[in-house]
C-alpha positions as semicolon CSV with decimal commas, in nm:
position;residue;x (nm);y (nm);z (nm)
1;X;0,192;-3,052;21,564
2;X;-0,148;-3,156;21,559
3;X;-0,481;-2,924;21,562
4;X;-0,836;-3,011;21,600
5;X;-1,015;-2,782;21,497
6;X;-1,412;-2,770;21,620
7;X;-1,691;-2,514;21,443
8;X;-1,953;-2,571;21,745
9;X;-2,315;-2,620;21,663
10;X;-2,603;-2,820;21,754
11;X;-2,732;-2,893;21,464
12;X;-2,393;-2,954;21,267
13;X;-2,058;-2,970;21,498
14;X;-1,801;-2,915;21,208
15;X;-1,461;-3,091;21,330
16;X;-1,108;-3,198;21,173
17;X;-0,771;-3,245;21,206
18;X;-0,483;-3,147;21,053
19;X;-0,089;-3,187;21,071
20;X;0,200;-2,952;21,044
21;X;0,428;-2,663;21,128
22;X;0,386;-2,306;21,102
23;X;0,553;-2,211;20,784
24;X;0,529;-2,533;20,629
25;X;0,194;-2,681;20,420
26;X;-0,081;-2,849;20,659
27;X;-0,206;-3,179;20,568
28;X;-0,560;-3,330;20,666
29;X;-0,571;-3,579;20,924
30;X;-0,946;-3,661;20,941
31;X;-1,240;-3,418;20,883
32;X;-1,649;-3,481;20,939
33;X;-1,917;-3,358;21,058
34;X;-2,088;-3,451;21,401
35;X;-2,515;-3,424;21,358
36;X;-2,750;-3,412;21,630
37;X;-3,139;-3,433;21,562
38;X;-3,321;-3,101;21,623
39;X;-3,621;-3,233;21,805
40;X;-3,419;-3,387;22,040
41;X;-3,360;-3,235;22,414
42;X;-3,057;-2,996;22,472
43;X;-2,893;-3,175;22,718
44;X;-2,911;-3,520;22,491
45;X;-2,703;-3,328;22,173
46;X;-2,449;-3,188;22,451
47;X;-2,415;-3,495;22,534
48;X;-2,382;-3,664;22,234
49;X;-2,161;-3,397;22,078
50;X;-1,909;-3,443;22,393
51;X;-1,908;-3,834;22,366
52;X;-1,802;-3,756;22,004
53;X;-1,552;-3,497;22,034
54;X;-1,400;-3,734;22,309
55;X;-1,361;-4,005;22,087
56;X;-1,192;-3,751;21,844
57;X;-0,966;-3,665;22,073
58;X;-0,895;-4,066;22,208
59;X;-0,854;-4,135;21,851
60;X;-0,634;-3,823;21,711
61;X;-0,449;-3,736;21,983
62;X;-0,415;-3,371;21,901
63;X;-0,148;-3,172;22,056
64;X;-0,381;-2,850;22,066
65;X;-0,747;-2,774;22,023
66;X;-0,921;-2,441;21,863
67;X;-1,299;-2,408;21,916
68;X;-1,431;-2,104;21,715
69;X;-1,571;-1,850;21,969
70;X;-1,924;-1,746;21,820
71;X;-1,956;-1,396;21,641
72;X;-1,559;-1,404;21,648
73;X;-1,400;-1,395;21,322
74;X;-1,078;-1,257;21,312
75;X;-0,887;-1,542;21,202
76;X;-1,014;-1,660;20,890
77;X;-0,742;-1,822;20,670
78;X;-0,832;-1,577;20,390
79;X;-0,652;-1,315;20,574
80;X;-1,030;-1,139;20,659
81;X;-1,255;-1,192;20,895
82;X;-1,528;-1,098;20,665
83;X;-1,445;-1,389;20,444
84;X;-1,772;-1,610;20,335
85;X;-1,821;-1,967;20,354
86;X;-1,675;-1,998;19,968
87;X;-1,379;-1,852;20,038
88;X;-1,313;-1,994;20,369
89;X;-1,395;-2,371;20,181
90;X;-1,143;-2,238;19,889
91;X;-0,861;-2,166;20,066
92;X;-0,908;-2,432;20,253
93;X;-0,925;-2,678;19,958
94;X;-0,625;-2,507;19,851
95;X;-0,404;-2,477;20,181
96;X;-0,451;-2,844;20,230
97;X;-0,442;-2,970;19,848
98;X;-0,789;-3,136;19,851
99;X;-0,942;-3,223;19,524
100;X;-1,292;-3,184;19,654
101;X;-1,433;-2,947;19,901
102;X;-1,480;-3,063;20,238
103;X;-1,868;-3,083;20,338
104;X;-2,076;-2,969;20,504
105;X;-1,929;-2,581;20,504
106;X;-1,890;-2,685;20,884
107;X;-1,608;-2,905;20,797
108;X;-1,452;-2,659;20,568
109;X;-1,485;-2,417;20,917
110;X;-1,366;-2,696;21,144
111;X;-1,036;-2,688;20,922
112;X;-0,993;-2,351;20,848
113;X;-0,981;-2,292;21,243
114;X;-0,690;-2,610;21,280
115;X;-0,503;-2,416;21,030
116;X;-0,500;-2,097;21,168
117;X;-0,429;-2,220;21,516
118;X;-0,136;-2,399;21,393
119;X;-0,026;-2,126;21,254
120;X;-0,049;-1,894;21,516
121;X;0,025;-2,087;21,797
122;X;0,322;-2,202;21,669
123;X;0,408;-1,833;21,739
124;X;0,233;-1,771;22,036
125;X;0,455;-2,065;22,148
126;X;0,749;-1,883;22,047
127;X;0,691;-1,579;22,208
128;X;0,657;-1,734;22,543
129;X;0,893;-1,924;22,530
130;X;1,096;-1,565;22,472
131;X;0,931;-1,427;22,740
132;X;1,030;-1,762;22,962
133;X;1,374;-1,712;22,835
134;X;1,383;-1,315;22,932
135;X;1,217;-1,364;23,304
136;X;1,469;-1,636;23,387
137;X;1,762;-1,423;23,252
138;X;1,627;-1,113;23,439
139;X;1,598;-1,356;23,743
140;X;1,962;-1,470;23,731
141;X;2,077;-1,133;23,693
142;X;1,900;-0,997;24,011
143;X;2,015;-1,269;24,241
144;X;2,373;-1,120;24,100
145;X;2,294;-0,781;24,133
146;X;2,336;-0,838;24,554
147;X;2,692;-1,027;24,528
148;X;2,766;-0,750;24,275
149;X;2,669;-0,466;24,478
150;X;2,844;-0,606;24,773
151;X;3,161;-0,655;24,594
152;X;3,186;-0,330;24,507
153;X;3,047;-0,185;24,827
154;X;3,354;-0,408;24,957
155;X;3,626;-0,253;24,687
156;X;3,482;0,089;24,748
157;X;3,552;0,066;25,204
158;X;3,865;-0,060;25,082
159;X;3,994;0,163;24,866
160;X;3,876;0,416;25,104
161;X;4,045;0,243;25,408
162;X;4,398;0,221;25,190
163;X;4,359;0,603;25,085
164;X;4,385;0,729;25,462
């Protein structure tokens, strides 16, 4: 599976990519760092940023996307979401068996969000698929329920019609 991973910001849009399975090692695809000027006007950088993240996702093809939802941190690959930008680049560095830190810290962000979706959503994908597997079992056994319930409605009146 492949994740991009995107830490949003004007200024510096942290994005990368990364390969793998949950349970298994990720490996870096491609990571950077997209720049807009500050002086220019809003709509210009959101523009600019989504030309960029399109060609990202022309280029990569990634199979899944996690954006970081601001002031949410509950999924940092240090196992806290109090972790700082050192440890987040660390583990990082270490999950993906980099020599040198990714920059900017955005990068390092961009990846650390890839990783943690892969992870995770290789179980969220499990679990519904369980849940797929449960509601279509529960299905099949309710259209039976009727023929079942008639059969035995239908051995019952005849039992009773061969007892009198």
């Amino acid at each position: 599976m492949r994740v991009l991973g995107v830490d949003p910001g004007l200024t510096r849009c942290g994005i990368g990519a990364v390969d793998g399975t949950p349970g298994r090692p990720p490996s870096l695809v491609h990571a950077d760092v997209i720049r807009t000027p500050a002086g220019a006007d809003i709509a210009a950088r959101l523009l600019a940023l989504e030309e960029e993240i399109d060609t990202w996702l022309t280029e990569y093809r990634p199979d899944a996307v996690a954006v970081e939802r601001v002031f949410s941190q509950h999924n940092a690959v240090t196992g806290s979401g109090r972790a700082d930008k050192a440890q987040v680049t660390a583990m990082v560095m270490r999950l993906l068996r980099l020599a040198d830190p990714p920059r900017p810290a955005d990068t390092a962000d961009a990846l650390a969000l890839a990783i943690c979706h892969l992870w995770r959503g290789g179980t969220q994908d499990r679990i519904a698929a369980a849940g797929s597997l449960m509601e279509r079992r529960l299905a099949a056994a309710r259209r039976k329920v009727p023929d079942q319930l008639a059969a035995a409605r239908l051995e019952r009146d005849q039992k009773q019609r061969g007892a009198r």
